[in-house]
PyMOL Python script that loads the backbone (N, CA, C, O; Angstrom):
from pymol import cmd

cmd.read_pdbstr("""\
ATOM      1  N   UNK A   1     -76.072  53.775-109.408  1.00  0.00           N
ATOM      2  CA  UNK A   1     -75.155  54.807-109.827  1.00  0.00           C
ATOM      3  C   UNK A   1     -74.683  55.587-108.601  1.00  0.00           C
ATOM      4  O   UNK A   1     -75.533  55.987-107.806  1.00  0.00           O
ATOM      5  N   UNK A   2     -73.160  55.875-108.355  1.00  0.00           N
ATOM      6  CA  UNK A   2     -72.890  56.582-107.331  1.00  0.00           C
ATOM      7  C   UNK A   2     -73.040  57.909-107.478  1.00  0.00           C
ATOM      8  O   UNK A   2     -73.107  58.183-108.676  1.00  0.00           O
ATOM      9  N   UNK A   3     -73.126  58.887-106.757  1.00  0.00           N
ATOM     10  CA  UNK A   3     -73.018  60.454-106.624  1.00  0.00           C
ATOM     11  C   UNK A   3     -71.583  60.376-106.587  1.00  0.00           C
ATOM     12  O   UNK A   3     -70.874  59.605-105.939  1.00  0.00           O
ATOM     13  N   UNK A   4     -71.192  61.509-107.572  1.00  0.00           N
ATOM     14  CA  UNK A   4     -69.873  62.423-107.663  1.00  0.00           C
ATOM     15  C   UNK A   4     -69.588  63.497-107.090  1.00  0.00           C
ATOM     16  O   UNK A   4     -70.046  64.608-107.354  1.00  0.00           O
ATOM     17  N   UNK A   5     -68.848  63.228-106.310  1.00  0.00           N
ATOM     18  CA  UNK A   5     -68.147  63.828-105.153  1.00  0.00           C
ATOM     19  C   UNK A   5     -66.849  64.623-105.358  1.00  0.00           C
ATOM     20  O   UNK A   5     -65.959  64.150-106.065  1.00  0.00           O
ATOM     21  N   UNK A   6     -66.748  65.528-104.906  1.00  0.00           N
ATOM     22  CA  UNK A   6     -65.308  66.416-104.968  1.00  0.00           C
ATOM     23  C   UNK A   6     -65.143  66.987-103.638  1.00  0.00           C
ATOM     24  O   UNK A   6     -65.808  66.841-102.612  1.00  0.00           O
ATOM     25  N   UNK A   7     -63.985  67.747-103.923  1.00  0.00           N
ATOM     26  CA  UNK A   7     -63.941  69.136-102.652  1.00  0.00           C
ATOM     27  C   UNK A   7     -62.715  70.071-103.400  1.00  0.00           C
ATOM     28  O   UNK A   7     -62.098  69.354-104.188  1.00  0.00           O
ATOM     29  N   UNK A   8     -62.300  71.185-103.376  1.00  0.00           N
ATOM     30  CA  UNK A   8     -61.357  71.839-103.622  1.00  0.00           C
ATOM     31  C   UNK A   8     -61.041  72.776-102.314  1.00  0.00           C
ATOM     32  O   UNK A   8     -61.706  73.076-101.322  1.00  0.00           O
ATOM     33  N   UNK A   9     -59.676  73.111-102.785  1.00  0.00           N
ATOM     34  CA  UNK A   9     -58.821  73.800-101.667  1.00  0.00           C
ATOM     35  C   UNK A   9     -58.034  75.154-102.064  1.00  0.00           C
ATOM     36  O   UNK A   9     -56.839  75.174-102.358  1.00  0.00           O
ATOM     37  N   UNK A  10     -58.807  76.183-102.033  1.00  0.00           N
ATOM     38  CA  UNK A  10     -58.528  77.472-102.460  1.00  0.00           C
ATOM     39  C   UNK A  10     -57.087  78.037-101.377  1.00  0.00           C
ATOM     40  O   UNK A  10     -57.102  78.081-100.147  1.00  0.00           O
ATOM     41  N   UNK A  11     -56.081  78.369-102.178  1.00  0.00           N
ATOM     42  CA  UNK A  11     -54.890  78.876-101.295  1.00  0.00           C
ATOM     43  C   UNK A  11     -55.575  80.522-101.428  1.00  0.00           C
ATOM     44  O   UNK A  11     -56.030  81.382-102.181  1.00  0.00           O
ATOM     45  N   UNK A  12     -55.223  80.139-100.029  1.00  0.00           N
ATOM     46  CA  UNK A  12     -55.813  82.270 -99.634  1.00  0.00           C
ATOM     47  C   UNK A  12     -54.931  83.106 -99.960  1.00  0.00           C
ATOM     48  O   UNK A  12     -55.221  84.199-100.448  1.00  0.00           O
ATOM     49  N   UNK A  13     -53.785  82.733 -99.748  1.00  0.00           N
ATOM     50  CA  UNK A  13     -52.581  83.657 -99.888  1.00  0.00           C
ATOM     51  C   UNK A  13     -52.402  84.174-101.331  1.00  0.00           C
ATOM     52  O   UNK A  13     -51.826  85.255-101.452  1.00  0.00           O
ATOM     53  N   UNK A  14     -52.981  83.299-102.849  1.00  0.00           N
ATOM     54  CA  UNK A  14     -52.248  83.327-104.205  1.00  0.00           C
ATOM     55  C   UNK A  14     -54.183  83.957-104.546  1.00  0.00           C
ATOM     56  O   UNK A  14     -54.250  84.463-105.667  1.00  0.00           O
ATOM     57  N   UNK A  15     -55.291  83.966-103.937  1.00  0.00           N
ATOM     58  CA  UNK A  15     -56.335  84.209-104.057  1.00  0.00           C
ATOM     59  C   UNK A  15     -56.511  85.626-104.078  1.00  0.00           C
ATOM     60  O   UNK A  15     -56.492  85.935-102.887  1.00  0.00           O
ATOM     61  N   UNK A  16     -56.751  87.173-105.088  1.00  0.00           N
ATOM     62  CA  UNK A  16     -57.339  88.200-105.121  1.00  0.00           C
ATOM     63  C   UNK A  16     -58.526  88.493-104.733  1.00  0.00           C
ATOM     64  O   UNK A  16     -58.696  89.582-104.184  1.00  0.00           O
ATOM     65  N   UNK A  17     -59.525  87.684-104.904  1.00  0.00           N
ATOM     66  CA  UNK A  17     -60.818  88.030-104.187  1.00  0.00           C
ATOM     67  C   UNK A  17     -61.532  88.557-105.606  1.00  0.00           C
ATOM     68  O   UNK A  17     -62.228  89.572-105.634  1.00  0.00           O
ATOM     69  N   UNK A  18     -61.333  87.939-106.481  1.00  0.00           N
ATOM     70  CA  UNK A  18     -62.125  88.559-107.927  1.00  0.00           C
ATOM     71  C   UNK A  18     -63.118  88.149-108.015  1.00  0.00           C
ATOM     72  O   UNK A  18     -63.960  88.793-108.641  1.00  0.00           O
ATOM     73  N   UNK A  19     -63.556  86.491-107.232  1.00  0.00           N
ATOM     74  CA  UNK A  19     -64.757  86.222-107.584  1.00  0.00           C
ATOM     75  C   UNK A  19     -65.475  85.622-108.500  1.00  0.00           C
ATOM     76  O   UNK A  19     -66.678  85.378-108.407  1.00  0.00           O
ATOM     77  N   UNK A  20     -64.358  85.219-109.936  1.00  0.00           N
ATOM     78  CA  UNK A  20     -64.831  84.545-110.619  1.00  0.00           C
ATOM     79  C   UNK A  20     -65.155  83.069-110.228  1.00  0.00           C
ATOM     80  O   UNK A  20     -66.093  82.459-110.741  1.00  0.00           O
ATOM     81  N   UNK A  21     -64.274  82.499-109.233  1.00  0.00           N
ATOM     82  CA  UNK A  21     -64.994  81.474-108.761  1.00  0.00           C
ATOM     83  C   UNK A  21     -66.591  81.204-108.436  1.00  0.00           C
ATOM     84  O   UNK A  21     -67.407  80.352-108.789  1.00  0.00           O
ATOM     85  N   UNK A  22     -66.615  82.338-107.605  1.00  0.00           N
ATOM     86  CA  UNK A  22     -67.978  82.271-107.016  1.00  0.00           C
ATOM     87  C   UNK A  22     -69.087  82.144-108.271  1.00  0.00           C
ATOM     88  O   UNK A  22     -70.117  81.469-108.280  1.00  0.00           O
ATOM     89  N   UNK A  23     -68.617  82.897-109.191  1.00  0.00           N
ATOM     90  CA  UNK A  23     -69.790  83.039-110.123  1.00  0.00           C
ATOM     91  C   UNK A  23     -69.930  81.665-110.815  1.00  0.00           C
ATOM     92  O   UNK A  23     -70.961  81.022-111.012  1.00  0.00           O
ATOM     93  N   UNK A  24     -68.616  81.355-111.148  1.00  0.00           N
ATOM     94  CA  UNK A  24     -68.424  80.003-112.029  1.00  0.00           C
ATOM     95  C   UNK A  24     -68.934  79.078-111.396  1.00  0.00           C
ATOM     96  O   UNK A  24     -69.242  78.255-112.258  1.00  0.00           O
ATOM     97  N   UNK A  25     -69.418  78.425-109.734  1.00  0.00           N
ATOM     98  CA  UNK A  25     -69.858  77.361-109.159  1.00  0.00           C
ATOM     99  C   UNK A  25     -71.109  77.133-109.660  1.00  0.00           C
ATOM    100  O   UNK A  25     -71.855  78.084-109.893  1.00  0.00           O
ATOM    101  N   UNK A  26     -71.468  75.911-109.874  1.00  0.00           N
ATOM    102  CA  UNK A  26     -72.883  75.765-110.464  1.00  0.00           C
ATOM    103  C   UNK A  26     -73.827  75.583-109.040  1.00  0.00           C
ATOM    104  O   UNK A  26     -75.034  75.773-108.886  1.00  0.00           O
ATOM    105  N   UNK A  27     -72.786  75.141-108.073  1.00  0.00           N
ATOM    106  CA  UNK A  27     -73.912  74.617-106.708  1.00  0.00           C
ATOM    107  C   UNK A  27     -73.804  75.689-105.638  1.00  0.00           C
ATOM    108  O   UNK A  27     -74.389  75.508-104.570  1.00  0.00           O
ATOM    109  N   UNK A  28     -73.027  76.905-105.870  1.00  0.00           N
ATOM    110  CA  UNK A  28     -73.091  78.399-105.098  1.00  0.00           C
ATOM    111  C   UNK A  28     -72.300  77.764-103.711  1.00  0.00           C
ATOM    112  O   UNK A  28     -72.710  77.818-102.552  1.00  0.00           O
ATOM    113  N   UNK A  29     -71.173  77.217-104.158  1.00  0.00           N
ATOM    114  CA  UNK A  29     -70.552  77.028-103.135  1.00  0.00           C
ATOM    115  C   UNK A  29     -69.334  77.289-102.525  1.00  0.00           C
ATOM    116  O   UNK A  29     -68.855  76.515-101.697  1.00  0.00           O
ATOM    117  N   UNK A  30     -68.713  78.478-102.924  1.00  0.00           N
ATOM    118  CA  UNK A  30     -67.910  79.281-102.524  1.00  0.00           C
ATOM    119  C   UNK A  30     -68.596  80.524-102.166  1.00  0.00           C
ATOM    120  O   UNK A  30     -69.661  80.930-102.632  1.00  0.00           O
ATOM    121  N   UNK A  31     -67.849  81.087-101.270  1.00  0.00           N
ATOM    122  CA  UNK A  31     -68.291  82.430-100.510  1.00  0.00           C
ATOM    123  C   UNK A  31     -67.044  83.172-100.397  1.00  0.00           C
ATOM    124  O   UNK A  31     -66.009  82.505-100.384  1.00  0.00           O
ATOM    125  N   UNK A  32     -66.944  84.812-100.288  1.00  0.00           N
ATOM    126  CA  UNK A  32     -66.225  85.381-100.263  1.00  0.00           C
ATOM    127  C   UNK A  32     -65.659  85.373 -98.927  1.00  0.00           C
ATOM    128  O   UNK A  32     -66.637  85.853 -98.354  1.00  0.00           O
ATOM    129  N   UNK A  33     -64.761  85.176 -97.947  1.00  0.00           N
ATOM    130  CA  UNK A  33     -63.982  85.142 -96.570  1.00  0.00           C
ATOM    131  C   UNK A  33     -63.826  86.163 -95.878  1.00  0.00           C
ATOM    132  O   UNK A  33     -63.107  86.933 -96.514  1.00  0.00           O
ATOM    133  N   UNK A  34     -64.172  86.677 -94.713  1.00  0.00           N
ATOM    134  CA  UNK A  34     -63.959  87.750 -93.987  1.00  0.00           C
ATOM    135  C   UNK A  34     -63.205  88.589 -93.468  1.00  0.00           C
ATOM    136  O   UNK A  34     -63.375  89.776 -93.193  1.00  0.00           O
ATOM    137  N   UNK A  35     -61.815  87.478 -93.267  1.00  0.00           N
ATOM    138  CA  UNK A  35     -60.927  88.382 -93.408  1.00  0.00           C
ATOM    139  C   UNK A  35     -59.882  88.617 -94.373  1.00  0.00           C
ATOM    140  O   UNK A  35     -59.753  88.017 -95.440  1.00  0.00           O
ATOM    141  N   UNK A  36     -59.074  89.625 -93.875  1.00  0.00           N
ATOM    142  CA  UNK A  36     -58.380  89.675 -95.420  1.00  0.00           C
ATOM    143  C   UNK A  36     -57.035  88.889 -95.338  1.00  0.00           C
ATOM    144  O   UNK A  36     -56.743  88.342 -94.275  1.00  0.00           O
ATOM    145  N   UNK A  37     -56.118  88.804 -96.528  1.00  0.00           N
ATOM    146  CA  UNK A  37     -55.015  87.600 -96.642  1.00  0.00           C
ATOM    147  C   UNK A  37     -54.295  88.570 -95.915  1.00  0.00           C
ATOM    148  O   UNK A  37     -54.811  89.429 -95.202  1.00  0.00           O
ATOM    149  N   UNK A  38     -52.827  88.377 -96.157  1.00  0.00           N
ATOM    150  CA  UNK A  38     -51.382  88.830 -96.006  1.00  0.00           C
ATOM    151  C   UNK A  38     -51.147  90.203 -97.133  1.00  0.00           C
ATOM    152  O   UNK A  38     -50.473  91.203 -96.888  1.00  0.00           O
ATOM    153  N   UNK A  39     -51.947  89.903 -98.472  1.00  0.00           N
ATOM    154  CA  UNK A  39     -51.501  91.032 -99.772  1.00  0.00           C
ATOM    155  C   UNK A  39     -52.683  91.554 -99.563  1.00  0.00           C
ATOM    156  O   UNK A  39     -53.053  91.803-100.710  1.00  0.00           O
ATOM    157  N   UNK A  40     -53.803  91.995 -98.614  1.00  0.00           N
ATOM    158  CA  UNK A  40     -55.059  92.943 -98.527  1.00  0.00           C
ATOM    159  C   UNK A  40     -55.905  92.775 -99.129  1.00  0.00           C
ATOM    160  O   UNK A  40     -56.824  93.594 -99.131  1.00  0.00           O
ATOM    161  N   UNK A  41     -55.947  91.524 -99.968  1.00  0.00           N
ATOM    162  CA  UNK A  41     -57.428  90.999-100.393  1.00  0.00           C
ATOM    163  C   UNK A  41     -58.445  89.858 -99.811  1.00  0.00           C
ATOM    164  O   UNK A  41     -58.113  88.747 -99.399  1.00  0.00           O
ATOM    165  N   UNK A  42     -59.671  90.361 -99.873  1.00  0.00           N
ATOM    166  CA  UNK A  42     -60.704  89.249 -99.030  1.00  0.00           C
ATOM    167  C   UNK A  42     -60.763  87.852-100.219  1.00  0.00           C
ATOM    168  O   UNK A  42     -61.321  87.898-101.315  1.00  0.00           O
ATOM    169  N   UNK A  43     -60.063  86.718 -99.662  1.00  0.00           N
ATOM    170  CA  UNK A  43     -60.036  85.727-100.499  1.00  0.00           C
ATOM    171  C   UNK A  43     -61.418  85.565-100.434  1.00  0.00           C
ATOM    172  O   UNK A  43     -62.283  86.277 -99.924  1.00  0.00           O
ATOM    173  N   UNK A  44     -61.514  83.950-101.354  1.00  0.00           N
ATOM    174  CA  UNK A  44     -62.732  83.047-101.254  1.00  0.00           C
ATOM    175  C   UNK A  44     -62.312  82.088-100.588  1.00  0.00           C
ATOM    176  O   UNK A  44     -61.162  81.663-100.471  1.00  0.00           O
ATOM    177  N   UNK A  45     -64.010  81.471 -99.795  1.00  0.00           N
ATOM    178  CA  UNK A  45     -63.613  79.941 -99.048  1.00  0.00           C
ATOM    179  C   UNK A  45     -63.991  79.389 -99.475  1.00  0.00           C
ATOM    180  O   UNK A  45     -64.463  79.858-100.511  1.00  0.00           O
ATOM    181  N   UNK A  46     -64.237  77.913 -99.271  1.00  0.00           N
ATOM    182  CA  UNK A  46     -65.325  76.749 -99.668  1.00  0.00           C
ATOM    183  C   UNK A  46     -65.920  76.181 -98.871  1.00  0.00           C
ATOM    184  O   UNK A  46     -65.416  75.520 -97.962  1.00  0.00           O
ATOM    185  N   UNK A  47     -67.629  76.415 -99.168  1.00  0.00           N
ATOM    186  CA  UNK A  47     -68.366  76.348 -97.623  1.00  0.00           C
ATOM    187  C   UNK A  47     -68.226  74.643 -97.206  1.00  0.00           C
ATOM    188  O   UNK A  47     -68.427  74.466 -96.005  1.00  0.00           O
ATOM    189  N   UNK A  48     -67.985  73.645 -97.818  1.00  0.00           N
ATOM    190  CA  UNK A  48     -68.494  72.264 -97.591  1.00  0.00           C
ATOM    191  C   UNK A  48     -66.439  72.351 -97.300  1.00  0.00           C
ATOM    192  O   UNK A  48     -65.808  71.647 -98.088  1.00  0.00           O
ATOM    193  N   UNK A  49     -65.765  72.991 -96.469  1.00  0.00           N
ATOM    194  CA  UNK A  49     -64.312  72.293 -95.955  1.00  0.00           C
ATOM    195  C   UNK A  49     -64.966  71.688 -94.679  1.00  0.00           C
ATOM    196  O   UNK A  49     -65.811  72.187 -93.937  1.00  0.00           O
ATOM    197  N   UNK A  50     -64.252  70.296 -94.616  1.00  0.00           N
ATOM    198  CA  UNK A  50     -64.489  69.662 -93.215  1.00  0.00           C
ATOM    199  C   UNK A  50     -65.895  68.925 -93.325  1.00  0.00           C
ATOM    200  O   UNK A  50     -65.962  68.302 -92.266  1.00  0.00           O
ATOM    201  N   UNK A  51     -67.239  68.629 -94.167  1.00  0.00           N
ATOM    202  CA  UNK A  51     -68.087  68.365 -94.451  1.00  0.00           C
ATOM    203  C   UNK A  51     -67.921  66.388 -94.613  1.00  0.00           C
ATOM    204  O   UNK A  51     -66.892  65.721 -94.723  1.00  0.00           O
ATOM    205  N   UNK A  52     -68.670  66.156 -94.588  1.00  0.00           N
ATOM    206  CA  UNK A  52     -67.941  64.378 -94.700  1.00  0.00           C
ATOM    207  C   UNK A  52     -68.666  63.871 -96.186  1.00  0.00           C
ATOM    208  O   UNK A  52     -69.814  64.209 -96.477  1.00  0.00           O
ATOM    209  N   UNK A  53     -67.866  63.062 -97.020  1.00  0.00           N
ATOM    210  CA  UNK A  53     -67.994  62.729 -98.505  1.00  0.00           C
ATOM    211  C   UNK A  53     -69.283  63.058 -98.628  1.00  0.00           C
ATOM    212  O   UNK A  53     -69.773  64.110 -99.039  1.00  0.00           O
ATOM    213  N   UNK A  54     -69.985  61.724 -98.103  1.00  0.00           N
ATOM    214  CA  UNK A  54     -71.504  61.801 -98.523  1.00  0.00           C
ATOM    215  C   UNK A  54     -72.198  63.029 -98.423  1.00  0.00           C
ATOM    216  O   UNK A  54     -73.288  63.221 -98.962  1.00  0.00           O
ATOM    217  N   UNK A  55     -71.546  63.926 -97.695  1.00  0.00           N
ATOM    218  CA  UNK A  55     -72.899  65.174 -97.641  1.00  0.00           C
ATOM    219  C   UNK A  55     -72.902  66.145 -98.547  1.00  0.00           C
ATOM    220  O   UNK A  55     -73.793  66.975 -98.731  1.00  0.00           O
ATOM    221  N   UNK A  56     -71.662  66.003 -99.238  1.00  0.00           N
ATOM    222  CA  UNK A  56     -71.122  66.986-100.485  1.00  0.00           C
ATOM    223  C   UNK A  56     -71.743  67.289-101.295  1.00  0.00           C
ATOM    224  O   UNK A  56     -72.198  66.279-101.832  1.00  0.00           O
ATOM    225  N   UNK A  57     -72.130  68.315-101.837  1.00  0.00           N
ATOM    226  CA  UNK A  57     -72.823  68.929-103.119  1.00  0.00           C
ATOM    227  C   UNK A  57     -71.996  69.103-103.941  1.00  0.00           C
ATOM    228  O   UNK A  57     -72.252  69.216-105.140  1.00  0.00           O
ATOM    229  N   UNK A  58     -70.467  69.173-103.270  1.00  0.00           N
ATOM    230  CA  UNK A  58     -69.947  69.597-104.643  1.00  0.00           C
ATOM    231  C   UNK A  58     -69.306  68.648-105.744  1.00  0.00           C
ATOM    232  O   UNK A  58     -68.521  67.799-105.322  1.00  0.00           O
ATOM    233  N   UNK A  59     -69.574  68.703-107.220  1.00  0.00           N
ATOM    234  CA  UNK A  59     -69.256  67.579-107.851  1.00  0.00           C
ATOM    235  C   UNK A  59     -67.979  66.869-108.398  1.00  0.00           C
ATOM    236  O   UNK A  59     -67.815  65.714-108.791  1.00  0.00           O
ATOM    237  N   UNK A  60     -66.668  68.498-108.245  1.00  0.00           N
ATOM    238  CA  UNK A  60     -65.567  68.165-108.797  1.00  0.00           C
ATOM    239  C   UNK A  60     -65.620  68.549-110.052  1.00  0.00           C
ATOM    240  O   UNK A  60     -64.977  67.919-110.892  1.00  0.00           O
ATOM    241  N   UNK A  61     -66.396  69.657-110.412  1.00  0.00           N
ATOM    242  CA  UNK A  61     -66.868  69.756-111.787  1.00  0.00           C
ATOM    243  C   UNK A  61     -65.442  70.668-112.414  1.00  0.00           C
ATOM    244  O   UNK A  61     -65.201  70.552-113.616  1.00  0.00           O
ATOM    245  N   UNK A  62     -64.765  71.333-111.766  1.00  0.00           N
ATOM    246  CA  UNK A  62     -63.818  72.157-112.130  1.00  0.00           C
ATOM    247  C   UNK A  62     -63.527  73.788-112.826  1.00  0.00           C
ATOM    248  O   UNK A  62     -62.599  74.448-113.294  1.00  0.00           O
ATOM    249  N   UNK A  63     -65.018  73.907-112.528  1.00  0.00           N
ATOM    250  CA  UNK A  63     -65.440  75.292-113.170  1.00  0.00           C
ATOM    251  C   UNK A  63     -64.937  76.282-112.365  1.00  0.00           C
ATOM    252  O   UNK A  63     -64.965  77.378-112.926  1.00  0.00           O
ATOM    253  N   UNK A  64     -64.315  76.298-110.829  1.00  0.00           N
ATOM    254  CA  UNK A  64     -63.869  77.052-110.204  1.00  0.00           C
ATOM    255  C   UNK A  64     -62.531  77.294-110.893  1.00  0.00           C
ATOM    256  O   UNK A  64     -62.306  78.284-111.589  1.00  0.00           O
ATOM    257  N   UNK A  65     -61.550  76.194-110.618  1.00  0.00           N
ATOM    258  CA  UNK A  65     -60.399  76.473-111.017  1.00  0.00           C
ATOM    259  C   UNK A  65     -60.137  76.591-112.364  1.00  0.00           C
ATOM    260  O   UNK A  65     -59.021  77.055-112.599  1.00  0.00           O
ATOM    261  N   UNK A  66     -60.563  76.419-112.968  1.00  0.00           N
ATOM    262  CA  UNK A  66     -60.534  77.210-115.089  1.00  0.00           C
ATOM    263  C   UNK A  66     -61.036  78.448-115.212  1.00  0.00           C
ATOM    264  O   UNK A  66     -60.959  79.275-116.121  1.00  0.00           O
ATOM    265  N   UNK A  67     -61.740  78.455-113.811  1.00  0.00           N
ATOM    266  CA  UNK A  67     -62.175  80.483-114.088  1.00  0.00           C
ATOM    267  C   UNK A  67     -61.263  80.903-113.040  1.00  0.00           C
ATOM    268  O   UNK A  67     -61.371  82.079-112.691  1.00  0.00           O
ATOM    269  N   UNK A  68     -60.418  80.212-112.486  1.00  0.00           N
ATOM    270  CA  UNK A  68     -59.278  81.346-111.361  1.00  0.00           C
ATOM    271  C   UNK A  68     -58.239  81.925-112.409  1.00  0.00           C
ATOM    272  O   UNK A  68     -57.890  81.144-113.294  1.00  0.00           O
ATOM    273  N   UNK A  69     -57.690  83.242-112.412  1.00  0.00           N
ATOM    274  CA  UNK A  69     -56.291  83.569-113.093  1.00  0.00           C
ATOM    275  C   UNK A  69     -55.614  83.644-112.157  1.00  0.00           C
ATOM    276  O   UNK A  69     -54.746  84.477-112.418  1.00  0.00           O
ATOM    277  N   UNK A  70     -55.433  83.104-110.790  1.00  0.00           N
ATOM    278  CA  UNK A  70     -53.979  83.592-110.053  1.00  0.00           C
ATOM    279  C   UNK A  70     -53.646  81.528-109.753  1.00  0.00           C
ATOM    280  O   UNK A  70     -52.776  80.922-109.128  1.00  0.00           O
ATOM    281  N   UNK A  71     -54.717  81.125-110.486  1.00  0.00           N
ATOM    282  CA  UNK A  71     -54.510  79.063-110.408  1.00  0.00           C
ATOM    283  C   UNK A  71     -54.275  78.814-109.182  1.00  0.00           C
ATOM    284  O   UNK A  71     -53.313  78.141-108.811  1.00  0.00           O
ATOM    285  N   UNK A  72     -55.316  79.445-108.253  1.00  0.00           N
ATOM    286  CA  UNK A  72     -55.382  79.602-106.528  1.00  0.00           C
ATOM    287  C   UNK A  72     -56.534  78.353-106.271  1.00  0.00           C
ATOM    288  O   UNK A  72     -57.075  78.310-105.166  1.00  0.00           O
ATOM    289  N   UNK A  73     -56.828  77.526-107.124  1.00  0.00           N
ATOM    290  CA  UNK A  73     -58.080  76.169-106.342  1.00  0.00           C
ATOM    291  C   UNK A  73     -57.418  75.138-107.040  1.00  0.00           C
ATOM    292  O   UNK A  73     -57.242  75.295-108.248  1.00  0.00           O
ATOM    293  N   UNK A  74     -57.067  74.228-106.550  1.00  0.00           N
ATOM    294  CA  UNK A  74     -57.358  72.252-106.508  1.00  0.00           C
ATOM    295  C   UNK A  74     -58.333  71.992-106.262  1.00  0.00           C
ATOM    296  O   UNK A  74     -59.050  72.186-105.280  1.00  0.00           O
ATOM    297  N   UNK A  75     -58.490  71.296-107.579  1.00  0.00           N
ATOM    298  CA  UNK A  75     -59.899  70.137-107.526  1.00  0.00           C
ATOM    299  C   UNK A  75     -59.474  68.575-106.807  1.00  0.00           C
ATOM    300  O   UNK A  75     -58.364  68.106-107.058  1.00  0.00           O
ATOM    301  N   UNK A  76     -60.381  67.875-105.964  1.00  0.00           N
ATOM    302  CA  UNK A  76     -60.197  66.718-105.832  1.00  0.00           C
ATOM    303  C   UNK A  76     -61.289  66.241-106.214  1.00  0.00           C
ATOM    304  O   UNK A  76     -62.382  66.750-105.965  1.00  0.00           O
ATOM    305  N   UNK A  77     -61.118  65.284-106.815  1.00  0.00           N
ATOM    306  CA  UNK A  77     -62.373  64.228-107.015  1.00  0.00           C
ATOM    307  C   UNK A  77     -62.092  62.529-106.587  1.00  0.00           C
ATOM    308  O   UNK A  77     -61.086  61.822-106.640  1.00  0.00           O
ATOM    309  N   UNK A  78     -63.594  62.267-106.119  1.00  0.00           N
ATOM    310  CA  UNK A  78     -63.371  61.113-105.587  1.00  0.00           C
ATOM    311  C   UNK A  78     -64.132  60.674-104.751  1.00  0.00           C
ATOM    312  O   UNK A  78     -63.921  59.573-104.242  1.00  0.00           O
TER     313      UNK A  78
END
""", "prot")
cmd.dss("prot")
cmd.show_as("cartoon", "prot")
cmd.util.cbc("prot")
cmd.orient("prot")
């Protein structure tokens, strides 16, 4: 059986910094970002950007982006 693999790509710019992402990850893998966007809010990142397939925790599960209201994350799976 293979491991299921994802990654998503949070736009910083359309991102408020509310956080429901963070809460919604089952594998605690978004973090809030340090600095702030262009509209004065501290987006979220995603700690596994740049990470290579196999090392991924994250599953593609999609719980980030169904809990965003500004529809600021893409899921990839694969």
């Amino acid at each position: 059986m293979t491991k299921k693999s994802g990654t998503i790509e949070i736009n910083q710019e359309l991102c408020k910094g509310c956080l429901f992402c963070v809460e919604a990850c089952p594998k605690g893998l978004i973090i809030s970002a340090s600095k702030l966007n262009a509209k004065g809010y501290y987006p979220t990142a995603f700690r596994e950007k740049g990470i290579r397939r196999e090392l991924r925790e994250c599953t593609g599960c999609c719980a980030c982006a169904i809990s965003c209201p500004e529809i600021a994350i893409e899921v990839y799976r694969g």
